[in-house]
N, CA, C and O of each residue as an XYZ file, in Angstrom:
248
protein
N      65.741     -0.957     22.054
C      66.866     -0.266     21.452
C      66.448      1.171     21.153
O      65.269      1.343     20.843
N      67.051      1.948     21.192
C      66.847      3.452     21.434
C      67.332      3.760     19.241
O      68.245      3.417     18.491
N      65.868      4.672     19.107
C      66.129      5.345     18.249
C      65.408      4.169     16.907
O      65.494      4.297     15.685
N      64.696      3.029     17.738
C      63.805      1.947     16.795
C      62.555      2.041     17.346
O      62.353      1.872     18.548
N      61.662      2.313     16.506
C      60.094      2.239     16.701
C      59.237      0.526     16.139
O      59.027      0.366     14.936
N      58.982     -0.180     16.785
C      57.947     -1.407     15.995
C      56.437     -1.145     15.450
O      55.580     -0.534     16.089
N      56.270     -1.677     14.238
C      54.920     -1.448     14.157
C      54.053     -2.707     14.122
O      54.339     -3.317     13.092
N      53.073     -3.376     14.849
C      52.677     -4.212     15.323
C      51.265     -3.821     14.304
O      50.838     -2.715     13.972
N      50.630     -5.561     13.892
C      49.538     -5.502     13.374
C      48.448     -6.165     14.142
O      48.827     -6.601     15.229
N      47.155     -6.358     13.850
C      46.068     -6.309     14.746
C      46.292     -7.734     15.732
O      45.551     -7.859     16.707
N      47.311     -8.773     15.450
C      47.277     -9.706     16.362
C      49.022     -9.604     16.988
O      49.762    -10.540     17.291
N      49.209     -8.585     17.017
C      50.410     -8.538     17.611
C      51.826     -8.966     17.371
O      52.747     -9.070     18.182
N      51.791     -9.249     15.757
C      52.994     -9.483     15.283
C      53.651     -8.083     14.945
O      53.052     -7.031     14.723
N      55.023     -8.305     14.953
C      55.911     -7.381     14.148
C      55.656     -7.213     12.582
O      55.924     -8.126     11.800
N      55.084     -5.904     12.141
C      54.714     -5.518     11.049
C      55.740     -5.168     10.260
O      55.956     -5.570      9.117
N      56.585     -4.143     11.119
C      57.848     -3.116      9.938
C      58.658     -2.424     11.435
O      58.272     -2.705     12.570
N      59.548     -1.714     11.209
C      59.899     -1.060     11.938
C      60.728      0.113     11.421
O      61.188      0.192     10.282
N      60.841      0.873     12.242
C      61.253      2.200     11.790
C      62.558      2.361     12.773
O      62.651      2.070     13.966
N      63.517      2.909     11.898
C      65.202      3.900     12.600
C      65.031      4.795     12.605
O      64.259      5.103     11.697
N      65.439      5.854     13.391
C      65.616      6.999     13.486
C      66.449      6.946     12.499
O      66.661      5.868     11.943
N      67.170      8.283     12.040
C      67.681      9.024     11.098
C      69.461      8.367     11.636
O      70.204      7.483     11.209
N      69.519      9.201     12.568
C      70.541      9.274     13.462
C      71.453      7.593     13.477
O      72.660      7.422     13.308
N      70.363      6.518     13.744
C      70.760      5.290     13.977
C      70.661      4.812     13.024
O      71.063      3.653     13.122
N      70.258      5.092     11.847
C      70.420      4.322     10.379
C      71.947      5.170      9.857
O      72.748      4.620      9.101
N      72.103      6.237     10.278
C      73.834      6.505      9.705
C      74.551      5.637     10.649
O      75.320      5.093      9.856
N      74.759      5.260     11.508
C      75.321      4.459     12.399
C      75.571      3.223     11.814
O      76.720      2.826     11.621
N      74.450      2.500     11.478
C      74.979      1.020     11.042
C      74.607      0.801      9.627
O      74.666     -0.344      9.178
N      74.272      1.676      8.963
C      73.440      1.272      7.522
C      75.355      0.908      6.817
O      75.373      0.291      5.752
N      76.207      1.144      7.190
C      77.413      0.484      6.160
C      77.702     -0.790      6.887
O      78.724     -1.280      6.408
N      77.204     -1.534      7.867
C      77.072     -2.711      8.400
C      76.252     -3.558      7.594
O      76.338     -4.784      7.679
N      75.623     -3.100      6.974
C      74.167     -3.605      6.416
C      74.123     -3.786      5.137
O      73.675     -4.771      4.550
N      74.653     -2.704      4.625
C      74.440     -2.644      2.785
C      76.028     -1.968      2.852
O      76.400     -1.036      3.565
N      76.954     -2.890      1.704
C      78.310     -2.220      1.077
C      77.798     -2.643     -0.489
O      77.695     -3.755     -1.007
N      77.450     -0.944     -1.154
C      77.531     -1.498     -2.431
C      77.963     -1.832     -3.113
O      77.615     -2.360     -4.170
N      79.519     -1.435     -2.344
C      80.655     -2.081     -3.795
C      80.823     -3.056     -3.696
O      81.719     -3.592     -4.347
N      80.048     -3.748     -2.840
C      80.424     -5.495     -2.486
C      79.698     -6.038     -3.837
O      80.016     -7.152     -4.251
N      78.573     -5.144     -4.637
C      77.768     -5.542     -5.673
C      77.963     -4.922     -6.946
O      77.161     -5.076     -7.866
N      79.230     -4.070     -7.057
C      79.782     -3.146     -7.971
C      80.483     -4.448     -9.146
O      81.464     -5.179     -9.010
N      79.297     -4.289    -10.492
C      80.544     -5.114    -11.871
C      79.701     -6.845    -11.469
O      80.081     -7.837    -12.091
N      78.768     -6.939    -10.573
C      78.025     -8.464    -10.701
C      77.392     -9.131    -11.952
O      77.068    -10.315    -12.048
N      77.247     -7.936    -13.110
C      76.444     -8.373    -14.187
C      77.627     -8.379    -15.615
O      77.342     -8.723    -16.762
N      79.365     -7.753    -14.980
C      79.555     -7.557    -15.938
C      80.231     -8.700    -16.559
O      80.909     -9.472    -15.881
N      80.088     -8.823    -17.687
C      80.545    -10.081    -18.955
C      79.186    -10.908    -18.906
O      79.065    -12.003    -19.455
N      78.307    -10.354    -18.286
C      77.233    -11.072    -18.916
C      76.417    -11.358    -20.266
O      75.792    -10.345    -20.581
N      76.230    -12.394    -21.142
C      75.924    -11.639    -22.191
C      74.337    -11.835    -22.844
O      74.114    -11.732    -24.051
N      73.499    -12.075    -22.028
C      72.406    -12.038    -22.052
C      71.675    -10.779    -20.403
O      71.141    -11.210    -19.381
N      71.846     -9.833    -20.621
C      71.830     -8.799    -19.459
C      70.117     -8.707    -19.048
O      69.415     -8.725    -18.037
N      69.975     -8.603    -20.462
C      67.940     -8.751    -19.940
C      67.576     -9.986    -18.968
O      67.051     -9.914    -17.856
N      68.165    -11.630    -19.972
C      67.692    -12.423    -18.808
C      68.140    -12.155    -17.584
O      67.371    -12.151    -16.623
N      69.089    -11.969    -17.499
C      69.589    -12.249    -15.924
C      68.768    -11.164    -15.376
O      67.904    -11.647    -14.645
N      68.709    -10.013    -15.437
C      67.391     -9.001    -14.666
C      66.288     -9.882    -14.611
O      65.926    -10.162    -13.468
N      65.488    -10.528    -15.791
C      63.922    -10.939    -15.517
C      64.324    -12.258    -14.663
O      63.435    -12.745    -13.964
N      65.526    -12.833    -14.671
C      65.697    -14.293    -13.951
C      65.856    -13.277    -11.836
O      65.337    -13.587    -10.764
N      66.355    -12.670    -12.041
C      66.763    -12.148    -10.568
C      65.454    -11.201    -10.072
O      65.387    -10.845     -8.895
N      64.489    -10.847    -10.986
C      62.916    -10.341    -10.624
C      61.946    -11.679    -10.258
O      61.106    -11.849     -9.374
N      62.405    -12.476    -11.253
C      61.028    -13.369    -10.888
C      61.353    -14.086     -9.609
O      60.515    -14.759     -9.009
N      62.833    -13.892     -9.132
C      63.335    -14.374     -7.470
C      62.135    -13.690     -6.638
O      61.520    -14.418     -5.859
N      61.757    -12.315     -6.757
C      61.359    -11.121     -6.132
C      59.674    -11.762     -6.391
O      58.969    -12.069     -5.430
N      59.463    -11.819     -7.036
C      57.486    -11.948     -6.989
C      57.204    -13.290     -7.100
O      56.449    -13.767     -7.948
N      57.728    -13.833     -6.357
C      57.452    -15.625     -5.829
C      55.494    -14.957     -5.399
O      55.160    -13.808     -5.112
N      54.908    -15.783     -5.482
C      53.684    -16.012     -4.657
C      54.065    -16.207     -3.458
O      55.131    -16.817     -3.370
N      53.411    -15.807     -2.178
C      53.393    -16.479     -1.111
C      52.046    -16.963     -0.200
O      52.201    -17.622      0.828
């Protein structure tokens, strides 16, 4: 695909990859709509837990 770079690690897996500039305005509203996430916390009424409950999703061990 034109305008994607792969970055491969020492046994030949897919590491990360990189968009050009150009091709991330292209589809990045395919990808991420923030207002799809606009008002998710609101009437919550414990606001701290729900942040440390939706972080500790994020630093699982693997």
């Amino acid at each position: 695909m034109e305008g994607v770079e792969y970055i491969y690690d020492e046994h030949g897996r897919i590491k990360g990859v990189i968009v050009s500039p150009e091709l991330w305005e292209k589809i990045k509203d395919r990808l991420f709509e923030p207002s799809k996430y606009r008002g998710i916390y609101k009437g919550k009424k414990d606001l701290e837990k729900s942040l440390r409950e939706l972080r500790s999703e994020w630093e699982r061990d693997f």
